[in-house]
N, C-alpha and C positions, 0 to 999 in steps of 0.2 A: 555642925554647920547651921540646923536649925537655929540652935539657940541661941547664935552669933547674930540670926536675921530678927529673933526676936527683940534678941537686946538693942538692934541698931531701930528697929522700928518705935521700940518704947522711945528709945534716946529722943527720936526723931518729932514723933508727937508731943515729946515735953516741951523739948527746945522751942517747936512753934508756938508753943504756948506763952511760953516765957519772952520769944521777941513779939506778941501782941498778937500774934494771929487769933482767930476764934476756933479755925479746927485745920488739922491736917490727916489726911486718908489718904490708901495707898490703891493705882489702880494699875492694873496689867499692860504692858506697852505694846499693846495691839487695837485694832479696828474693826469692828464689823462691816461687812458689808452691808450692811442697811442704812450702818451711817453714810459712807461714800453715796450710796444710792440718794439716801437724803440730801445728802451736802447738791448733788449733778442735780436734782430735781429743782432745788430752790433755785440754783443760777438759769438751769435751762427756763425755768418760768420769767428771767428776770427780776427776778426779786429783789437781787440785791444793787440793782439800779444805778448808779453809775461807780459803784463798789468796784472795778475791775480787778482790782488787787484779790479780790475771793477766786476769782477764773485763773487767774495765775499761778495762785499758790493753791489749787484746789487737792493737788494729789497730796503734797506734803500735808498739807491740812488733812486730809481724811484719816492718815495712818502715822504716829507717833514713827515708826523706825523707817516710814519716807524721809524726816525730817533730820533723824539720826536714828543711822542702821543700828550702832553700837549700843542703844537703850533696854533695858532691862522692865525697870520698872518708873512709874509716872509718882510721886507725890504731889498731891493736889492741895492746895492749901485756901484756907478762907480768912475773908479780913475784913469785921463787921463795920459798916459804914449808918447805921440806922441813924435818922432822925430824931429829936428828942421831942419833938410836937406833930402833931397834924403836916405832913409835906403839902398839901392841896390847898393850904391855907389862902399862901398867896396868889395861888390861880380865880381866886374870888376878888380879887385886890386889882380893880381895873388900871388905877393909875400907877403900878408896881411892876416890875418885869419878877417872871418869875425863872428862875433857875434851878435846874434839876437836883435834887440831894447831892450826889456824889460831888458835884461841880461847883460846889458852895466854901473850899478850902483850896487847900493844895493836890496838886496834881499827881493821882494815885497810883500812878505809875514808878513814880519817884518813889514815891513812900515806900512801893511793897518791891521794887527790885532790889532797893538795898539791903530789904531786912530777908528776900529770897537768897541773895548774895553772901548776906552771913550765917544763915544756915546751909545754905549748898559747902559751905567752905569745911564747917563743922562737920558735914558727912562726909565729905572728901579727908576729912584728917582721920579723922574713928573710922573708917573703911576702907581706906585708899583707893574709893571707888571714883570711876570720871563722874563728873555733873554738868546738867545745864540751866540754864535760868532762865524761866520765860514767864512775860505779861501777856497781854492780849496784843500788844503790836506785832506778835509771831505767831505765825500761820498754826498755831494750836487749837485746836477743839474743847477747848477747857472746859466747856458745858458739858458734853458726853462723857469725858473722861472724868469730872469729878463726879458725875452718875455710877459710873462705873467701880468709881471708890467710893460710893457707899455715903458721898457727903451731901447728898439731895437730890433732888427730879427735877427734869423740866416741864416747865407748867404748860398750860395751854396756851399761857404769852409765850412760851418758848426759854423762857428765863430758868435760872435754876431755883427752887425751893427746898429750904431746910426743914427739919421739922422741931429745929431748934436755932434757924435762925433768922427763919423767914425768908423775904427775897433781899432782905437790905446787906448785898456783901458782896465784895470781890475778889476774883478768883486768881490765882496766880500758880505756875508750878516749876518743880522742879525735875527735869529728867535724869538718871543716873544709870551707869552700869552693876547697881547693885542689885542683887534678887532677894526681893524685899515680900513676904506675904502678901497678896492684896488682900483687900478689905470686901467686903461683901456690898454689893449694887444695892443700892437703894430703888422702893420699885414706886411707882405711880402713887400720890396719894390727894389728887385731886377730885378724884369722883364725877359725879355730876357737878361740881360750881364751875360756872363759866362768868363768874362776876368780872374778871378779866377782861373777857373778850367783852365784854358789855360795856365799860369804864372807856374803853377807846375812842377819844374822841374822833378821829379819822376812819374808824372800822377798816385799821391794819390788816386785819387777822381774815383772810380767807376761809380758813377752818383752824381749828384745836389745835397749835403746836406749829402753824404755818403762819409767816410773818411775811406782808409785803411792804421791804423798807421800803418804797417807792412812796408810802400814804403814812411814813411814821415820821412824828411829831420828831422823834430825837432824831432821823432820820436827814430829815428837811431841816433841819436848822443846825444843825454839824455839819452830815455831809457833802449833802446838797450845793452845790454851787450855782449862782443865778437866780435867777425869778423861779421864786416858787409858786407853783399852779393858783389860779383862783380858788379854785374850790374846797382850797385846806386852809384856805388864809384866815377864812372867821371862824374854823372848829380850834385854829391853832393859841386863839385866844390872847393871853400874856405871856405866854413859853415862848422863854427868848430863850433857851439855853436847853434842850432835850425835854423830857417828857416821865411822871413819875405815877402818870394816872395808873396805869394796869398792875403795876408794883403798888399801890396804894391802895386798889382793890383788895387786894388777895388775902384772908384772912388767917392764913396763918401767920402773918406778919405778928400775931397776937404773941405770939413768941420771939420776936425781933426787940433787940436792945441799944441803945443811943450806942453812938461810935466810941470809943473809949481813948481812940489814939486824939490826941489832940489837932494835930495836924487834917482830920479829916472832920471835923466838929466846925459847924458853919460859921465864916465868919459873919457878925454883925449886919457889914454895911454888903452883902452880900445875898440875906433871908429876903431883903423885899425892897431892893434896891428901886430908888424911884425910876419913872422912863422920862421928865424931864431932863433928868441931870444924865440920863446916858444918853437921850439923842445930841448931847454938848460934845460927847467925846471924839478929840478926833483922833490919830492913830498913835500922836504921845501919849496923848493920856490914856488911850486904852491898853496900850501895854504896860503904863505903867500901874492901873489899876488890877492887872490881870497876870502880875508878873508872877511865875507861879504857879498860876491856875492851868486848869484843858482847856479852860474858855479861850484864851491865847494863840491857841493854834489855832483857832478857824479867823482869825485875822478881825481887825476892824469894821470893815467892811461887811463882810460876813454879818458881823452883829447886829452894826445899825440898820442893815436890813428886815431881820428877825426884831428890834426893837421898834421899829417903823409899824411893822406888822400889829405890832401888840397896842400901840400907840392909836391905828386907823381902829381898834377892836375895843379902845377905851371908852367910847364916847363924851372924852374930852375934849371938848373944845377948845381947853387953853394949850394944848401940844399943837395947833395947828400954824403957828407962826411957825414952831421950833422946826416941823414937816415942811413946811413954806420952805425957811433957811437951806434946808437939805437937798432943797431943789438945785439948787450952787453946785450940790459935790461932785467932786472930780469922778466918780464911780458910776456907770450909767443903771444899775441895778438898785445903786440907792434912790438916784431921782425918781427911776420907774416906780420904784415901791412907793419912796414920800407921794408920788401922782395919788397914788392907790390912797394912802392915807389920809389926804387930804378932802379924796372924795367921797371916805368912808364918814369923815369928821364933818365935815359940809351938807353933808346927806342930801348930795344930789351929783348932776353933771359938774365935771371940771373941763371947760374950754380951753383952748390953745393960750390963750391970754396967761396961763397959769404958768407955762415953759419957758424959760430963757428964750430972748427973740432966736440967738444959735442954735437951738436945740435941733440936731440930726441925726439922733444916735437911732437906730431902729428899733433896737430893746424900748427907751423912752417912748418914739412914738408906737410903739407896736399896743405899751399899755395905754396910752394913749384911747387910742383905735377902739380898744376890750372896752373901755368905757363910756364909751359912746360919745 
């Protein structure tokens, strides 16, 4: 029996290698109570801010065989997404929107279910054991659990780190009823650096390992829905699109290597896309720009608001017609925001004279109001 677990585990490791993954480890299909405890503490703080879905799915999240009783053991797998230059580049590039690593191609969801899909398939034939296939759209803990098998730690951003593959990768896994070795826990190897928590433009991080999405940059411009607070709007800079600072930081990354899958390798008009030509888009064109992408599902709207943001943070003056225009749109969070940017571009008071004579929405004038 051993050496049936050992051959299927070899199998299993090769096989991910061979559909691209960067590493596959195996971890036990059980939960600590510290993690539960973790998990109740972040929501009881609020932290995960209008997340509701974490409160909901909080139990099956904390414990693999909440989720499914019948699991045995967890396969965790990694799938390197690195950068081939500097990511923080274009966060220097005023007139550029800049967008998160992973969110520079196709949609990685897609990519790595099909290819979890083909290897679940392959254990199920050499084992005739059940499996299941999960990304992070399901209530899985895949950060602890790939701790747990031995494939990195989580840092003091909270992210996972390798020590061979830095923080640039995503996680994916497969559940099965097979009883598979696990792999030995990877333990803490950040020490004293807290360059992380330093890189943050928002100062997320409460303390070491605690995130409060409520003030995070991917946060706010994903999940976030609505006017986003003043106070994060000028640390938020040109991040239209999530946030790569505290992943940027982190120096083991010295060990992290460009994406290798093609499909996750940034496209071109994607690296440092201008914020002229996306405050143009309207909701054809943005899907059809984005067909494909994660960017997609937080909607048009969603965007040009976040590129509004980046726009008032330019101090370009020539974006200020195109903020003027935006004043029109049918979306009362885009006009509120264009207000904002227009008074960041003007660098002074914007008067009533600035709103459509109709203008009654309360969001509008509420920012309005904020600016005196």
């Amino acid at each position: 029996m051993a050496e049936a677990e050992d051959k299927l585990k070899t199998f299993i490791k090769a096989e991910a290698i061979r559909l691209g993954f960067s590493a596959a480890c195996i971890a036990p299909a059980y939960a600590s109570e510290q993690l539960a405890e973790h998990l109740a503490g972040f929501v009881g703080a609020g932290y995960h801010g209008s997340m509701d879905w974490m409160v909901e799915t909080a139990e099956r999240r904390a414990d693999p065989k909440a989720l499914w009783p019948d699991v045995k053991s967890v396969i965790v797998l990694a799938m390197n997404y690195g950068p081939d230059s500097d990511p923080l580049t274009t966060t220097r590039m005023p007139d550029r929107g800049n967008i998160s690593v992973y969110a520079r191609n196709r949609d990685y969801h897609d990519i790595i279910k099909g290819k979890l899909k083909e290897l679940a398939g392959k254990i199920a034939s050499r084992s005739g054991a059940d499996v299941k296939v999960f990304v992070d759209t399901a209530p899985v803990m895949e950060k602890p659990l790939a701790m747990q098998a031995g494939l990195g730690w989580q840092g003091k951003h909270t992210n996972l780190v390798s020590r061979h593959l830095g923080s640039w990768f995503f996680l994916g896994s497969i559940f099965t009823t097979a009883e598979i070795a696990p792999d030995e826990p990877e333990r803490d190897h950040c020490g004293s650096c807290r360059a992380c928590l330093d890189a943050c433009p928002t100062q997320a991080f409460p303390a070491p390992g605690r995130i409060d999405a409520r003030r995070c940059i991917s946060y706010l411009t994903i999940e976030h829905k609505g006017m986003i607070d003043a106070e994060f709007r000028t640390a938020m800079g040109n991040r239209i699109y999530g946030c790569d600072d505290c992943l940027a930081a982190c120096p083991w990354n010295k060990f992290a290597r460009a994406a290798s899958e093609m499909k996750l390798q940034a496209r071109a008009d994607l690296e440092a896309p201008r914020l002229d030509f996306l405050l143009t888009l309207d909701d054809s064109a943005f899907r059809g720009l984005f067909t494909g992408s994660p960017i997609k599902r937080i909607g048009r709207n969603r965007f040009i608001r976040n590129c509004l943001i980046a726009a008032g943070n330019s101090g370009d003056a020539r974006l200020t017609t195109l903020c003027r225009d935006l004043m029109a749109d049918e979306d009362p969070v885009v006009r509120a925001t264009a207000l904002w940017a227009i008074a960041r571009l003007e660098g002074g008071e914007v008067g009533r004279n600035a709103l459509p004579k109709d203008e009654s929405d309360p969001i509008v004038l509420g920012e309005l109001e904020s600016l005196g």
